[in-house]
C-alpha positions as CSV (number, residue, x, y, z in Angstrom):
1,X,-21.1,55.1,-1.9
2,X,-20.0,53.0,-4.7
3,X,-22.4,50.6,-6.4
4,X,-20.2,47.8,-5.9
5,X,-19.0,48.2,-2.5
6,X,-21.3,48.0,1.2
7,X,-18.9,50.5,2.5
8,X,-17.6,54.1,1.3
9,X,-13.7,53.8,0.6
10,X,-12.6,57.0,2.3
11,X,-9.1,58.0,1.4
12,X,-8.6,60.1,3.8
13,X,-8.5,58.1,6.9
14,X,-5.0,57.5,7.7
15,X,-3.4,54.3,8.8
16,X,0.4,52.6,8.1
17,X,0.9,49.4,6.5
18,X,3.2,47.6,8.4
19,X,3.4,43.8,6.5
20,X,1.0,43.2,3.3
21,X,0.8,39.8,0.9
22,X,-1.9,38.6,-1.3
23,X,-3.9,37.3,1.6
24,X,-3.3,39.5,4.9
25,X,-2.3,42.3,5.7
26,X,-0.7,44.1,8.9
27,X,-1.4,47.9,9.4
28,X,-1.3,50.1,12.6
29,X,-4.1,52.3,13.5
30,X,-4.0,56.1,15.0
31,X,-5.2,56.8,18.2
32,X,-8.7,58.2,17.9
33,X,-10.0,56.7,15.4
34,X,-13.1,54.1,15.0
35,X,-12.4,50.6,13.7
36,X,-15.7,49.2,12.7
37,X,-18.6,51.8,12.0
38,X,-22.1,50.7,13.5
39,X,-24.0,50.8,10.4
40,X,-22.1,50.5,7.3
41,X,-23.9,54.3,6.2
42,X,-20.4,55.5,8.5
43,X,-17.5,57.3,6.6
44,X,-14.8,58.1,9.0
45,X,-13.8,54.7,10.1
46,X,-10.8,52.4,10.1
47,X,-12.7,50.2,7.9
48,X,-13.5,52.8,4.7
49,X,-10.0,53.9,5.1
50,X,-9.2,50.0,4.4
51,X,-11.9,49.6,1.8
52,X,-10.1,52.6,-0.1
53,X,-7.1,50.5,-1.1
54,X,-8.4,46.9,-0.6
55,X,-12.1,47.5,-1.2
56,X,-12.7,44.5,-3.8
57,X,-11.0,42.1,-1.6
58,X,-13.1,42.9,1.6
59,X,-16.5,43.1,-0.4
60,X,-15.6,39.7,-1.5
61,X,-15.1,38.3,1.8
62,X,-18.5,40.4,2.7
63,X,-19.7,41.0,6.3
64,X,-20.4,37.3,6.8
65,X,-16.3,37.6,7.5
66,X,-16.6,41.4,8.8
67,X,-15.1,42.4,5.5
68,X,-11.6,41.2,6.7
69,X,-11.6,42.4,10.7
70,X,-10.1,39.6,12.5
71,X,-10.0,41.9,16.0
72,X,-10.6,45.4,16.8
73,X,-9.0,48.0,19.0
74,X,-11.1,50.8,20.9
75,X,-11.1,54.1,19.5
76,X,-8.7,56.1,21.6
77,X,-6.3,52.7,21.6
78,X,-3.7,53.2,19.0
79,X,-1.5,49.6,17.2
80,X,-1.8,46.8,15.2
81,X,-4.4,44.9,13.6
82,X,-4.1,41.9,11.3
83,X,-6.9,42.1,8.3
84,X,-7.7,38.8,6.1
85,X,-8.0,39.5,2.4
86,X,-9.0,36.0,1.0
87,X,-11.0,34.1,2.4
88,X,-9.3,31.1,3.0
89,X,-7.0,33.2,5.3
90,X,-9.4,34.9,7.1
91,X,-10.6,31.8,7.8
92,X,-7.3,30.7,9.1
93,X,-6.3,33.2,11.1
94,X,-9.7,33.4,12.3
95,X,-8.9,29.9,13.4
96,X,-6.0,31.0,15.4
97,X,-7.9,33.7,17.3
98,X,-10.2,30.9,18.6
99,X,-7.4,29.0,19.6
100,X,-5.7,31.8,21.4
101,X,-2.4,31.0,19.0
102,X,-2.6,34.5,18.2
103,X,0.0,37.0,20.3
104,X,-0.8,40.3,21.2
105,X,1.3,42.7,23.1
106,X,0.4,46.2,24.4
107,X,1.9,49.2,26.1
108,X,0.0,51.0,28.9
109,X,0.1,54.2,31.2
110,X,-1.1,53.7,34.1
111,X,-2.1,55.3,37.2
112,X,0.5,54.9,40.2
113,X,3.0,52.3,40.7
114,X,1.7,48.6,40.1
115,X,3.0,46.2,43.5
116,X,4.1,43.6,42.7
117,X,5.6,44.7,39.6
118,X,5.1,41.7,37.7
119,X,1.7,40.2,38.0
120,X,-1.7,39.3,36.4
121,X,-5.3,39.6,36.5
122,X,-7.7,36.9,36.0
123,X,-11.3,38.3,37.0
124,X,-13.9,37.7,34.3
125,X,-15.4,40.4,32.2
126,X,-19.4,40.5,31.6
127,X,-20.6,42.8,28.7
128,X,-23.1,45.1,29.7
129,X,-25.1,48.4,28.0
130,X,-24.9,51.1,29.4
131,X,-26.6,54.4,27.7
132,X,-26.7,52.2,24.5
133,X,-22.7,51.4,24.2
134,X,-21.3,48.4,26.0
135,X,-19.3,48.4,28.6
136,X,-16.9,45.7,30.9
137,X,-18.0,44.8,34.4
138,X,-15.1,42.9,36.3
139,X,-16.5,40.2,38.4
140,X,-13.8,39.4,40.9
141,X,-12.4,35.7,39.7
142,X,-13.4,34.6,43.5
143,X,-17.4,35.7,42.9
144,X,-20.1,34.0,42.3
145,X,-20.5,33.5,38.2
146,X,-23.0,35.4,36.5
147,X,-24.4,34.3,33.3
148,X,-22.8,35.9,30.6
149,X,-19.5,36.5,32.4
150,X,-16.4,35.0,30.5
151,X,-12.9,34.4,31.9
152,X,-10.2,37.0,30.9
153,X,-6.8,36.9,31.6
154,X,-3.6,39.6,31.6
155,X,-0.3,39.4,32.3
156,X,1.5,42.3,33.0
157,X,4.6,43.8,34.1
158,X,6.0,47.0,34.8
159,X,8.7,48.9,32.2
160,X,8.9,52.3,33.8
161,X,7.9,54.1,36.4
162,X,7.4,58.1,36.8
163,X,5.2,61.3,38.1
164,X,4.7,64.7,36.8
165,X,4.3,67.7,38.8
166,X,1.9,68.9,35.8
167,X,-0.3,66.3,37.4
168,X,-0.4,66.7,41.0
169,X,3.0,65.0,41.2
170,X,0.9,61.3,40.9
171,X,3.3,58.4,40.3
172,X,2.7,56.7,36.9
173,X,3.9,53.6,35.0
174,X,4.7,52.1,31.9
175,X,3.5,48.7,31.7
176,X,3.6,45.6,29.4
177,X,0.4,43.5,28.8
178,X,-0.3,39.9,27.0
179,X,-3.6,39.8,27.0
180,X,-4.7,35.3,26.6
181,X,-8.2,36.3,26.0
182,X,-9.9,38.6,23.8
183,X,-12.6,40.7,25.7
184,X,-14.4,44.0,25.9
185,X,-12.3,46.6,26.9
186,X,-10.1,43.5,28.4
187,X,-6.9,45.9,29.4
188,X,-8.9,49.3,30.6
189,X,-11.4,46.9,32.7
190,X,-8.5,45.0,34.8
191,X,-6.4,47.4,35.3
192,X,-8.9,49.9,36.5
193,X,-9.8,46.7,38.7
194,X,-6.6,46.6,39.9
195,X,-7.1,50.2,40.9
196,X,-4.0,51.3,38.3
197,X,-6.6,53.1,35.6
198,X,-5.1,53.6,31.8
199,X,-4.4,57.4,31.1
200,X,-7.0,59.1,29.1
201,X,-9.4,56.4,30.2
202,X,-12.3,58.5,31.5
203,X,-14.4,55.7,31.2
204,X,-13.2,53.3,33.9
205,X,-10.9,55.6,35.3
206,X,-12.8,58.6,36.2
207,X,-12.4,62.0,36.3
208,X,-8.4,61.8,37.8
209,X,-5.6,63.6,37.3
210,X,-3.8,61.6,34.8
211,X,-6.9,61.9,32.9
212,X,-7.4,65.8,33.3
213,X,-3.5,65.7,32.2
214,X,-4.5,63.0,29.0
215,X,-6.9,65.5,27.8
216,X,-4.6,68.9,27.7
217,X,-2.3,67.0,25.7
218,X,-3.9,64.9,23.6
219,X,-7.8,64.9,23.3
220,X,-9.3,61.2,22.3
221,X,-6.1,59.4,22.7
222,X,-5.4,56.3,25.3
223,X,-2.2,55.6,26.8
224,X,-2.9,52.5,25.0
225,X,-1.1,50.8,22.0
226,X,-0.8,47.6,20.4
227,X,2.9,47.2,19.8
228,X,2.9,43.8,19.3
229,X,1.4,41.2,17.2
230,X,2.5,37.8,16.3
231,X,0.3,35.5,13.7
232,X,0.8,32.4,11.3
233,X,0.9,33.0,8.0
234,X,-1.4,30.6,6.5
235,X,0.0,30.1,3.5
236,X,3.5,29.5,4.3
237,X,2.8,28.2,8.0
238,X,5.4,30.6,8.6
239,X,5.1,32.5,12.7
240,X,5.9,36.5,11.9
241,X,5.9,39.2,14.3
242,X,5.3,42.6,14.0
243,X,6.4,45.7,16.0
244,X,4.5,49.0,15.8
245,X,6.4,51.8,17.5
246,X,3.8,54.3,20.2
247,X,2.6,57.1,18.2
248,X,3.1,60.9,19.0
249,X,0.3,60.4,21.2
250,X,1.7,58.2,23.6
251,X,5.0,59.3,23.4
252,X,3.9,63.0,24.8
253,X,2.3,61.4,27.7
254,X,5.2,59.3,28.4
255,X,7.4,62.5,28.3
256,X,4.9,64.4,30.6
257,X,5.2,61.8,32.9
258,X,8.8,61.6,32.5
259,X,8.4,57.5,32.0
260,X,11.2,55.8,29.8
261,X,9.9,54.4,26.6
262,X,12.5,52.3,24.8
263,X,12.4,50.1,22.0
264,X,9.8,46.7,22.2
């Protein structure tokens, strides 16, 4: 590790700039692939791919400011992250997270056809460990609170419906989310609520044949993607949005599901 830096700059990590400026930058991350290490000892992140081409900029902003990480995305969850490179705009956007002015769209497959199409979820998420990694528990927005729960809410709506024969012949969707809150695992958790599971998500979906499908084609990937992301730029005050096109990844599963992904 550099002498300078708190985290290795690993070249190799692989990751597409979508927008960059002086004091942000927009990039879209693979599927299957950590964004934050848990000790900063970690090489094969999102974040030493990050520090190997803006690795003076996040040291200065320093882990006070999570060297730039405004948000994260789980590992098998591919799309686009905003990253602060000064300080006064991490601070800023920062600032926008907290007040929820921040817009963030994803695409997800999910298990059977969602009825209504169009609806939401609003049942609070409470972080729990399990086997030393934490994990969402829904608590149904009816229940009695328990300390620690926080509200969540998704919107979603359905783009596409389809079913593979490869899979049992179950019926799958394509589906839209707006997530207004930022939680653990906020998508996978309601929707697996909701008793729709996202493919590949072994986790809160179980053992199912969507999943069994997720893993012959693509091992570690979600049906899961951030293709959407809307900030303020702080300097200008200027509202930009950014579109991230679904990796290989998701587009194989869509295929084997014969689900119609068009343009966002």
């Amino acid at each position: 590790m550099s002498a300078q830096l708190s985290v290795h700059p690993n070249p190799a990590i692989r990751f597409e700039v979508i927008y960059e400026t002086d004091e942000l930058a927009v990039i879209s991350k693979p599927a299957d692939l950590i964004t934050q290490p848990r000790d900063l000892t970690a090489q094969n992140t999102l974040l030493n791919g990050l520090f190997s081409r803006w690795g003076t900029k996040l040291q200065n902003l320093g882990k006070r400011r999570d060297f730039g990480l405004l948000h994260r995305l789980d590992r098998g969850t591919s799309g686009l992250l905003v990253i602060g490179l000064e300080r006064h705009s991490y601070d800023d956007l920062r600032a926008q997270f907290e007040a929820r002015e921040v817009q963030k769209e994803y695409w997800a497959i999910v298990r059977g056809s969602l009825s209504p199409q169009r609806g939401r979820c609003d049942d609070w998420i409470l972080e729990v460990k399990r086997s030393g990694s934490k994990r969402a528990r829904v608590i149904k927005a009816r229940a009695p609170r328990e300390q620690g729960a926080q509200p969540a809410l998704t919107l979603y709506k359905t783009l596409s419906q389809g079913a593979s024969p490869v899979a049992g012949s179950v019926d799958a969707s394509l589906i839209a989310c707006r997530i207004e809150t930022g939680r653990l695992h906020q998508i996978r958790a309601h929707m697996s609520a909701l008793g729709h599971p996202v493919m590949g998500d072994f986790e809160y979906g179980g053992a199912n044949e969507l999943n069994r499908l997720a893993r012959k084609i693509s091992r570690g990937a979600l049906g899961l993607h951030a293709v959407r992301l809307s900030v303020r730029e702080p300097s200008t005050g200027l509202h930009r949005s950014f579109v991230a096109p679904p990796p290989e990844s998701f587009q194989r599963f869509a295929r084997a599901l014969e689900l119609k992904v068009g343009r966002s």
